[in-house]
C-alpha positions in Angstrom: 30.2 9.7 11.4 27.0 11.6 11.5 29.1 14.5 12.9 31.1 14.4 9.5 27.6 14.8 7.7 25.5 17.3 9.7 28.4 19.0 11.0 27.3 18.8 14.8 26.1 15.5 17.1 22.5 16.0 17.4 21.7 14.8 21.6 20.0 11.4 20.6 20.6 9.7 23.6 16.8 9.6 25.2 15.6 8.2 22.0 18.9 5.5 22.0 18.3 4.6 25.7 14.1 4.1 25.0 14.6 2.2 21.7 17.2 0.2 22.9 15.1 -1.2 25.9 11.6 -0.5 26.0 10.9 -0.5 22.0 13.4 -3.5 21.9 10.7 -5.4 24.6 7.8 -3.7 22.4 8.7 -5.5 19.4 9.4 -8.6 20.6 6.4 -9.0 22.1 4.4 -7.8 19.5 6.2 -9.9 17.1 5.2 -13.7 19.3 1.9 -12.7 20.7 0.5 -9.4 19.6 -0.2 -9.5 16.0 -2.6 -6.8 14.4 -6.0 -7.7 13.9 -8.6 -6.5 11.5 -11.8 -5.6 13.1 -14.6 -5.2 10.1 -17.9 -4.5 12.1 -18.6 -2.7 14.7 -21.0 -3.7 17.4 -23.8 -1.5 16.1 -23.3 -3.7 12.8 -21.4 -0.7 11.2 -18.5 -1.2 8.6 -15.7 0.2 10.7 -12.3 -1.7 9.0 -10.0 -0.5 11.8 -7.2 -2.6 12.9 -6.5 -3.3 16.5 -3.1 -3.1 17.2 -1.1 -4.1 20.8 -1.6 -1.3 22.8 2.0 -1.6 23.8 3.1 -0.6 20.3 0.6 2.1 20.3 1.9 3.8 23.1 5.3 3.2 21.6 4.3 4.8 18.4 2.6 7.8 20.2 6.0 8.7 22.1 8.0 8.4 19.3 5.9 10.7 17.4 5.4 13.2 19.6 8.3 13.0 22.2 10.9 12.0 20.0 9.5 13.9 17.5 11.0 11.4 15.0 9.1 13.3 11.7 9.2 17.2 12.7 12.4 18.0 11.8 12.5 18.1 7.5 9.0 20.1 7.9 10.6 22.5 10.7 14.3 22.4 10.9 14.4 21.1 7.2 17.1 18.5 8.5 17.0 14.9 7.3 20.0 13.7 8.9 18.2 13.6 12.3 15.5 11.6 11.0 17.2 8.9 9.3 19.8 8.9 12.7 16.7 8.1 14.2 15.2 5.6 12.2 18.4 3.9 12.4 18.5 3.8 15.9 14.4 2.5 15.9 15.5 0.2 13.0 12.4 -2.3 13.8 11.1 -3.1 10.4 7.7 -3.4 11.5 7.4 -0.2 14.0 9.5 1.6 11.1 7.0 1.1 8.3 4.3 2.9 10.4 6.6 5.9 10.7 8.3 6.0 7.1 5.0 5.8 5.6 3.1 8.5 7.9 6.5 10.3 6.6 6.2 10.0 3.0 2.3 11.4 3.4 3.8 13.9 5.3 6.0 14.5 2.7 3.5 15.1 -0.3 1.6 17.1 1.5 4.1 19.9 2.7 5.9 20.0 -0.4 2.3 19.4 -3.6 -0.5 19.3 -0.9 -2.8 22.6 -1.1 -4.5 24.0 1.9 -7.1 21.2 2.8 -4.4 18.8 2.4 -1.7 20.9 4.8 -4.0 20.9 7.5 -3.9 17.5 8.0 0.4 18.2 8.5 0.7 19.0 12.0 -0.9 15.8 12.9 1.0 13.6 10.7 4.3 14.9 12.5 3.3 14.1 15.9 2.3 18.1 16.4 -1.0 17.9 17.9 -3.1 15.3 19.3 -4.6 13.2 18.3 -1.8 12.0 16.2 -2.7 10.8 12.5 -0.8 7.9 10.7 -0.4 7.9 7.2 -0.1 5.7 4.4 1.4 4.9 0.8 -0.8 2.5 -1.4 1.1 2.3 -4.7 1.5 -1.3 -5.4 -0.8 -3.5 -7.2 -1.9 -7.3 -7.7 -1.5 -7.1 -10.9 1.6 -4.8 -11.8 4.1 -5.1 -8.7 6.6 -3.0 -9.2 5.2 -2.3 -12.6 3.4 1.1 -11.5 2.3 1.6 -15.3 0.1 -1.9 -15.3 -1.7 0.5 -12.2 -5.8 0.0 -12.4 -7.1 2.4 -10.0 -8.9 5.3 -11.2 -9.7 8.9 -10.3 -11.7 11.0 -12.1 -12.8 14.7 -11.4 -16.8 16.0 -11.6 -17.4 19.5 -10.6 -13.8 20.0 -9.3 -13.6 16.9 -6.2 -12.3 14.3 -7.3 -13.1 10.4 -6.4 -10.6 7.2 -6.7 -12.3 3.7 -7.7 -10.7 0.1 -7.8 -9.9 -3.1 -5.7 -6.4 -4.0 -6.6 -4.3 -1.9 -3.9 -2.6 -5.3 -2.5 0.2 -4.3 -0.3 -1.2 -1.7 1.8 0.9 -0.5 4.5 -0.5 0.9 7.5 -4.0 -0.6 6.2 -6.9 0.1 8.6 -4.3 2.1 10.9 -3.9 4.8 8.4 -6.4 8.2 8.9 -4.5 9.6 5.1 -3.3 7.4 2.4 -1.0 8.6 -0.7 -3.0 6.4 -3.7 -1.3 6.8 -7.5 -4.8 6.6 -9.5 -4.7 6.3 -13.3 -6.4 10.0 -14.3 -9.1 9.8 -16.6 -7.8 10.8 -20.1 -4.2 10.3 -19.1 -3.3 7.9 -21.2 -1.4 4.6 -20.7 1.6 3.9 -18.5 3.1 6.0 -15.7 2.7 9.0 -17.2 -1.0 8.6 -17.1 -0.8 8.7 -12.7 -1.7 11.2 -10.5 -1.4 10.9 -7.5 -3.8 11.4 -4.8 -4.7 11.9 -1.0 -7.8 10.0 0.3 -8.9 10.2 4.1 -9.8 7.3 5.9 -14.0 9.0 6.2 -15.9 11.3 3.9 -17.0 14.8 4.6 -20.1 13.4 6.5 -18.1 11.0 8.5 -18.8 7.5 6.5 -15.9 5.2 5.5 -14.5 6.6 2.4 -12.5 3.3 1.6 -12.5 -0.7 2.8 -9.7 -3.1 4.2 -10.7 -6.4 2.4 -8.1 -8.4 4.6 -4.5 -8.1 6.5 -1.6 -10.3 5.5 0.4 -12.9 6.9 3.9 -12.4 6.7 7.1 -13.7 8.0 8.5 -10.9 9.5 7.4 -6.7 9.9 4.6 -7.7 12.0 4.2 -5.0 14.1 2.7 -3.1 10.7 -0.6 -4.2 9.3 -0.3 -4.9 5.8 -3.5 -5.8 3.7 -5.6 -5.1 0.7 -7.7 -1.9 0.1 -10.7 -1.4 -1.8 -11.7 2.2 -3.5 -15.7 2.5 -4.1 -16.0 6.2 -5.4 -13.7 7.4 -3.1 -13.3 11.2 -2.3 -9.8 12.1 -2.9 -7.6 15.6 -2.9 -5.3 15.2 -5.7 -1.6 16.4 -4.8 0.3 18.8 -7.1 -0.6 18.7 -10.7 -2.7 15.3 -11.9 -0.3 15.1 -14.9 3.0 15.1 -13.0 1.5 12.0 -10.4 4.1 9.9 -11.2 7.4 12.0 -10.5 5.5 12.7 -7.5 5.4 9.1 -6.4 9.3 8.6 -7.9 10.5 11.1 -5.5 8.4 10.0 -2.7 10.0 6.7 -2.8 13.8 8.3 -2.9 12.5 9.3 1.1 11.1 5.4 1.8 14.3 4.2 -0.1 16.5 6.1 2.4 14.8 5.2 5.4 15.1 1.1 4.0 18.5 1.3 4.0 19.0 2.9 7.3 16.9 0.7 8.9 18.6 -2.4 6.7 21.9 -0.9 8.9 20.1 -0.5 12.4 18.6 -4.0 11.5 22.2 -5.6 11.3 23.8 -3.6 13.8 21.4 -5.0 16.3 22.6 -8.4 15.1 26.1 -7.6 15.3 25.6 -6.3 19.0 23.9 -9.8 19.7 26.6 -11.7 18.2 29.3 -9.5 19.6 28.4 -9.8 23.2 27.2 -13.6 22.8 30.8 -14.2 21.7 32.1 -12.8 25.0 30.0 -15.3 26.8 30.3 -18.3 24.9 32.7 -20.7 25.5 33.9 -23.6 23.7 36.5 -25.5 23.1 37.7 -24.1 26.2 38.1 -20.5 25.3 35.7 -17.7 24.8 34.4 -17.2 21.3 35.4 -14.8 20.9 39.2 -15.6 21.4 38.9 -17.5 18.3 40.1 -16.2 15.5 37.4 -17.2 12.8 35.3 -15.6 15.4 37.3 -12.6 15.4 37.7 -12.7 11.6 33.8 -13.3 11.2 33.4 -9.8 13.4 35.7 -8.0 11.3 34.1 -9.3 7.8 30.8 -8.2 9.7 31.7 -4.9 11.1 33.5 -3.6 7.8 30.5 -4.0 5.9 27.9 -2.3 8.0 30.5 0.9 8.7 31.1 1.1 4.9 27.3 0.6 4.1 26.8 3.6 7.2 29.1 5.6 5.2 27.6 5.3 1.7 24.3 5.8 3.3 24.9 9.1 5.2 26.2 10.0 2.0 23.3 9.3 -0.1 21.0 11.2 3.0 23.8 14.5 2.1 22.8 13.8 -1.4 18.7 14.4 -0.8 19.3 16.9 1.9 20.5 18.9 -0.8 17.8 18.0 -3.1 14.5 17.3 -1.7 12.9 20.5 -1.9 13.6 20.6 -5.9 10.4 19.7 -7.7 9.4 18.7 -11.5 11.5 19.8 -14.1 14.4 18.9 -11.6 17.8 19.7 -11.8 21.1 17.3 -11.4 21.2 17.6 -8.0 18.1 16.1 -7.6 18.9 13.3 -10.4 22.5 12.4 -8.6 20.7 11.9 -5.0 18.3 9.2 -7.0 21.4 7.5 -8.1 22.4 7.5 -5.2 19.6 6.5 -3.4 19.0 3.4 -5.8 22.8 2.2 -5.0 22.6 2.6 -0.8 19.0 1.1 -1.0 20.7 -2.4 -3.1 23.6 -2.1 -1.1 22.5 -2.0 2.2 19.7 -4.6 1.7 22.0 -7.0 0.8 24.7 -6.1 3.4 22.0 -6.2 6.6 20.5 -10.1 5.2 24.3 -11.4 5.0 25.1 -9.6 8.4 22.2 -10.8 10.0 22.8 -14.4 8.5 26.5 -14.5 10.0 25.2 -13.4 13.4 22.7 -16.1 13.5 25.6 -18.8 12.5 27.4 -17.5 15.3 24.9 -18.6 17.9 25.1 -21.9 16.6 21.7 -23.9 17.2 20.1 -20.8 19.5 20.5 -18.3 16.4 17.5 -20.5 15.2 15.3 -20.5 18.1 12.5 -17.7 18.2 13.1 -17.1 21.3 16.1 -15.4 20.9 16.0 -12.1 19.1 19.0 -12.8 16.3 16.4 -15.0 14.5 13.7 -11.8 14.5 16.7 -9.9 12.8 17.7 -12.0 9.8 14.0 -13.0 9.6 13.1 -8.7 9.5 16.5 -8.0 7.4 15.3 -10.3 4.6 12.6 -8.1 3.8 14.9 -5.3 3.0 15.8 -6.4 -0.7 12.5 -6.3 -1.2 10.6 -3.4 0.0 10.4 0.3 -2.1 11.5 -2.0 -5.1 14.2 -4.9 -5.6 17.1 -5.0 -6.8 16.4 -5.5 -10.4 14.1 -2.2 -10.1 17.2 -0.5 -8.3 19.4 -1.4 -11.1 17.2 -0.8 -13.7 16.2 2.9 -12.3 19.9 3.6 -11.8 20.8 2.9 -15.5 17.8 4.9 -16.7 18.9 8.1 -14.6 22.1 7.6 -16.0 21.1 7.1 -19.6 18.8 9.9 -19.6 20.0 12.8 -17.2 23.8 11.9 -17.0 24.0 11.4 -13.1 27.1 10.3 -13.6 28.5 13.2 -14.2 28.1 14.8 -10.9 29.6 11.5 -9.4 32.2 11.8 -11.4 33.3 15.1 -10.8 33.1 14.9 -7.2 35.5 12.1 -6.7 37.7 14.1 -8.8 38.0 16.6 -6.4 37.8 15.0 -3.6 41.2 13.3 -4.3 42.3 16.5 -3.8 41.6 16.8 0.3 43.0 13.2 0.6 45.5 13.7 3.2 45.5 10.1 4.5 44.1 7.1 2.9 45.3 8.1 -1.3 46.1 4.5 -2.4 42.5 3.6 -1.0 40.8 6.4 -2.6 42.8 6.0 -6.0 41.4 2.5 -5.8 37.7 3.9 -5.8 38.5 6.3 -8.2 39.6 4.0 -10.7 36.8 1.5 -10.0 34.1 4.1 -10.4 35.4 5.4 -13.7 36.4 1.9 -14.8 32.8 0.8 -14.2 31.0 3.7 -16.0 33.4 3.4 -19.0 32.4 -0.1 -19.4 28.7 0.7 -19.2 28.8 3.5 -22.1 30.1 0.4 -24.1 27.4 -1.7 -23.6 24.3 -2.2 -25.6 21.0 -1.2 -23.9 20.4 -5.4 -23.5 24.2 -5.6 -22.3 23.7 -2.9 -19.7 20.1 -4.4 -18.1 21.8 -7.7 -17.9 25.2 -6.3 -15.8 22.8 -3.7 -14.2 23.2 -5.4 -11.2 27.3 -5.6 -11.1 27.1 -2.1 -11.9 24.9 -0.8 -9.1 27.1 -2.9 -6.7 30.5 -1.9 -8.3 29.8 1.7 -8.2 28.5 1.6 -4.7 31.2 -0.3 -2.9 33.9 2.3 -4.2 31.6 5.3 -3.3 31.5 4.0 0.0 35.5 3.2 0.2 35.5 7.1 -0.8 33.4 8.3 2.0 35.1 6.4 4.6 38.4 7.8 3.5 36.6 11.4 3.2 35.4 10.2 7.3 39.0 9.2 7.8 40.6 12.8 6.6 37.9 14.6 8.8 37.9 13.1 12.1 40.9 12.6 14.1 41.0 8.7 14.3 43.1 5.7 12.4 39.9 3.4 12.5 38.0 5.1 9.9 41.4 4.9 7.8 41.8 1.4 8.3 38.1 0.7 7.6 38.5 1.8 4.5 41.2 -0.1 3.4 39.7 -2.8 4.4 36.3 -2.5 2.4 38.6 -1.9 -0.2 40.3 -5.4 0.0 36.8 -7.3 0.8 34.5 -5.7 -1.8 37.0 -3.9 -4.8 39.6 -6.2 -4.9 38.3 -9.1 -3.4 41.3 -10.0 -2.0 41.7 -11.9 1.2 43.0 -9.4 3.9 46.4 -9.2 5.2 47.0 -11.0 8.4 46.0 -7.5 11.0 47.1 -7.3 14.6 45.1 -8.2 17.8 45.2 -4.4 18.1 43.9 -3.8 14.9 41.0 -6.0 15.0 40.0 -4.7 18.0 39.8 -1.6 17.1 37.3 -2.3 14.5 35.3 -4.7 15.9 35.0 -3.6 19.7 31.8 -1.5 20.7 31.0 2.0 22.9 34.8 1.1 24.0 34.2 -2.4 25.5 37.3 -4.4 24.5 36.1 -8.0 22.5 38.1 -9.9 25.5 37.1 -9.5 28.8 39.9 -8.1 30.7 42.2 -7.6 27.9 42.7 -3.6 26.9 
């Protein structure tokens, strides 16, 4: 697939083999025993707020910065696809977090950061030593996802600026992070979102003091592995980022790059799952027969595979859409508006794709899917946090219906599945159905009242996002010399346009969809 979308297979196979073993180990571990801690004092008495993390994830974190160089290449290849391959492959919620978010600062800064802020880059990506960790401190207590209730401050005296307020509440990365991206409400801004800047504040001052506090760390039910907690600004030096005024589109686009990187890891998240339930089911027996010699097994596996290779599919094709994109800035043209819409699809779609995946997988271990001692329970537990994180999915419609009503990202949708009929060599009913359901779906939304639209905003997002996805598996199917991609297609179709039951497939066919790295789903059986 990736080959499809970047054209070439990058060589990720050191990173597959480490992440699939040692990180795999790593998390687990980290997730039962080794828990981040915050440590407030020092033992001189000094205010210190760092939080100790297992030194096993450390050294994880340190190798996948710098050998893997998971966040070098947008800044010096300018490739995305290789990053998000990656992150798909890491696809550990918790050890993901501390990487996306060390991203996004990255991000900022190379593209609004001036010259004090871009020296701190080559750190961020893992490029010299020691290596940095950033951070993204939007959300607060009292606004959510509500970025326009935001309470922090900045103001600017004698050209520095300095950020003030308590209410930063789910802070990533807190008391890991050297850097932190903080939206700040600029004084004489005005109200709402247009009234944010957005800012870059370094863990110490110029004189080396703390130049912000970790009040606590959360306890959460899964994404252990990053510290979470609540930050405190106390006059606060800051740099501010790009113009003050233009904060929040700042912010908007940062979260396109976190939104992306949810949903790949919402994939990696649920393939992991699928490979536990696949290879459990060729080990379990009952009833006298292998699992997965069953045919509600088998049909389970299909329902499950089909989803997470369409979902793969829409994503890459949302990653296409920023790669082409990202380095547009404020006023920003339709290419940039289209890869949003897209990006607030793949993020609802593959949220809820990787919890139902994830779900299934753990029903098909029976009683031991619910034991924590068995890592399918980790993955429905880490998958459920998905929906929620970089905004749910009430945010993702709502988002997707405003850059529709206002910048007609539509169009652009529209007009390229119009001409992509036109290279449909194999797989035209499937496509036609797509077609249809995409412009069926946006007819009906210019019908509806703006309360009518927020209330099927949901439906929408969903509707639009299966058929883009049937599209880009036939587009997948046309371009690589395989029938699996063909009949994938045709059967996301059936599950999620028609919603139709499937036809009754072959044992050959099933196992051609459902059989992994060429190990057929009965042992012994070709």
């Amino acid at each position: 697939m990736l080959r499809v979308y970047l054209g070439k297979l990058p060589d990720l196979s050191r990173l597959g083999e480490y992440v699939g073993k040692d990180l795999y180990e790593v998390a687990d571990y980290v997730d039962k025993f080794g828990h981040p801690q915050l440590i407030t004092w020092s033992v001189d008495g000094e205010r210190v707020d760092r939080t100790w993390m297992a030194p096993s994830e450390m050294r994880a974190l340190d190798w996948l910065m710098r050998e893997a160089a998971v966040n070098q290449g947008p800044y010096r290849r300018g490739d995305w696809f290789e990053h998000f391959a990656a992150l798909y492959l890491i696809a550990d919620p918790g050890v993901g977090c501390i990487l996306t978010v060390t991203n996004q600062t990255a991000y900022a800064i190379y593209k609004y950061g001036d010259s004090a802020a871009k020296a701190f880059l080559p750190s961020l990506i893992g490029e010299e030593e020691p290596t940095r960790y950033g951070a993204t401190w939007f959300t607060e207590i009292q606004g959510g996802s509500d970025l326009g209730a935001n309470r922090v401050t900045a103001e600017c005296r004698d050209g520095r600026w300095t950020v003030d307020g308590d209410t930063k509440y789910f802070a990533s990365n807190a008391g890991l992070a050297e850097l932190a991206l903080v939206t700040a409400r600029v004084e004489g801004g005005g109200p709402g979102v247009k009234g944010l800047g957005l800012f870059l504040v370094p863990e110490l001052t110029r004189d080396g003091k703390r130049n912000f506090l970790v009040r606590r760390l959360k306890e959460k039910s899964g994404t252990i592995g990053v510290p979470t907690g609540e930050v405190e600004f106390h006059h606060s030096e800051a740099l501010v980022l790009g113009a003050a005024e233009k904060g929040v589109y700042y912010t908007l686009e940062n979260l396109m790059v976190s939104r992306l990187a949810n949903s790949v890891a919402a994939l990696g998240i649920a393939r992991k799952a699928y490979i536990e339930a696949y290879f459990y089911a060729q080990a379990r027996t009952a009833f006298g027969r292998k699992l997965i010699e069953h045919p509600l097994v088998r049909r389970d596996l299909l329902d499950l595979e089909v989803a997470i290779e369409g979902a793969l599919a829409l994503t890459f094709r949302a990653i296409e859409g920023f790669q082409r994109a990202w380095t547009d800035a404020p006023p920003y043209g339709p290419p940039y508006h289209f890869a949003r819409l897209l990006a607030h699809i793949t993020k609802n779609v593959t949220a809820d794709i990787s919890a139902h995946v994830t779900r299934v997988a753990m029903e098909l271990h029976g009683g031991l899917g619910f034991l924590r001692e068995f890592p399918v329970e980790r993955w429905h537990r880490e998958a459920l946090i998905t929906p929620i994180w970089e905004g749910p999915s009430n945010i993702q419609a709502l988002d997707l219906l405003e850059v529709i009503a206002k910048k007609g990202a539509e169009r652009l949708l529209l007009q390229e599945v119009l001409q992509g009929a036109a290279g449909v060599q194999v797989g035209k009913e499937t496509y036609a159905l797509a077609h249809d359901r995409i412009q069926q779906t946006l007819s009906r939304l210019s019908s509806y009242s703006e309360a009518e639209a927020q209330f099927f905003g949901k439906d929408i997002l969903n509707d639009l996002g299966h058929a883009i996805a049937v599209t880009q598996l036939v587009r997948i199917a046309n371009a690589l010399p395989s029938p699996r991609f063909a009949r994938l297609a045709a059967l996301y179709a059936r599950r999620f346009i028609e919603g139709r039951r499937y036809d009754l497939p072959s044992t050959q066919e099933v196992d051609e969809v459902i059989e992994i790295d060429g190990i057929p789903p009965v042992p012994g059986e070709a």
